[in-house]
Residue, then its C-alpha position, 0 to 999 in steps of 0.5 A: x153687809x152686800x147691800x152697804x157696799x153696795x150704796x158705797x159703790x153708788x156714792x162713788x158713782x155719784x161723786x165719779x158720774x153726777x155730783x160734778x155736774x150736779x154741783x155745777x163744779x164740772x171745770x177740772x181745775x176746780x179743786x171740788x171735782x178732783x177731789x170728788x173723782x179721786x174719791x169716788x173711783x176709790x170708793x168704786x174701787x174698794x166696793x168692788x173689792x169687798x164685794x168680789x173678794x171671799x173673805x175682804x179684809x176689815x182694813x178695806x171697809x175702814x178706808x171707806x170710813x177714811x174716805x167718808x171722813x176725807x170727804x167731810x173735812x176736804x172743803x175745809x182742807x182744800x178751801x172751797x168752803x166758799x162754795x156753800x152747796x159743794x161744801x154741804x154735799x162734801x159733808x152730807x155725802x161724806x158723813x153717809x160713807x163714813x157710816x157705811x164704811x164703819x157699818x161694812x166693817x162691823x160685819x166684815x169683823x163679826x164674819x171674820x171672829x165667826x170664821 
C-alpha cells in the first residue's frame, strides 16, 4: 500500500513541479496550471498524511480517487480542451490517480476490517 501512495505523492509533484513546464502551460493565468498546482499540493498533502499517519482514514485515499476524477473531466469543466496535449495528460494523468487512489483505499479498508 506504501509504494501506491507513494506514486500518489510523485503525480502530485509532477503536476506541482514539471507538468506546467512540460506542457508549455507555465502562464498563471492559464486555467491548466492552476488546476494542476491545487492538485498537486493536494494530492501531495494527502500522500503525505496516508503515509505518516498509524491507522489513515479510508476517506483520504478516496479524495485521491476524487482527485483523480476532478483531473480527468477538468479540461472539460474548465474548457481547455482546446489545448489538445494539456487535456490528454489531464486525463491520462488523471485515470492513474483515480486508480491509485481507489487501490490505497482497498487495502487501507482491508487494514482497517483486519484491525
Amino acid at each position: 500500500m506504501k509504494r501506491v501512495v507513494w506514486i500518489t505523492f510523485g503525480i502530485g509533484m509532477w503536476l506541482l513541479v514539471f507538468a506546467p513546464f512540460a506542457l508549455m502551460v507555465v502562464p498563471l493565468r492559464f486555467p491548466a496550471t492552476a488546476n494542476h498546482a491545487a492538485v498537486g499540493i493536494v494530492l501531495i498533502g494527502l500522500s503525505l498524511w496516508i503515509l505518516s499517519a498509524p491507522a489513515p482514514p479510508v476517506a483520504a485515499a478516496w479524495c485521491v480517487a476524487a482527485c483523480g476524477l476532478w483531473l480527468g473531466i477538468s479540461p472539460f469543466v474548465l474548457r481547455f480542451t482546446s489545448f489538445g496535449l494539456a487535456t490528454a495528460h489531464d486525463i491520462v494523468v488523471g485515470l492513474a490517480t483515480l486508480a491509485t487512489g481507489a487501490v490505497a483505499a482497498a487495502a487501507l479498508a482491508r487494514r482497517a476490517a483486519a484491525a
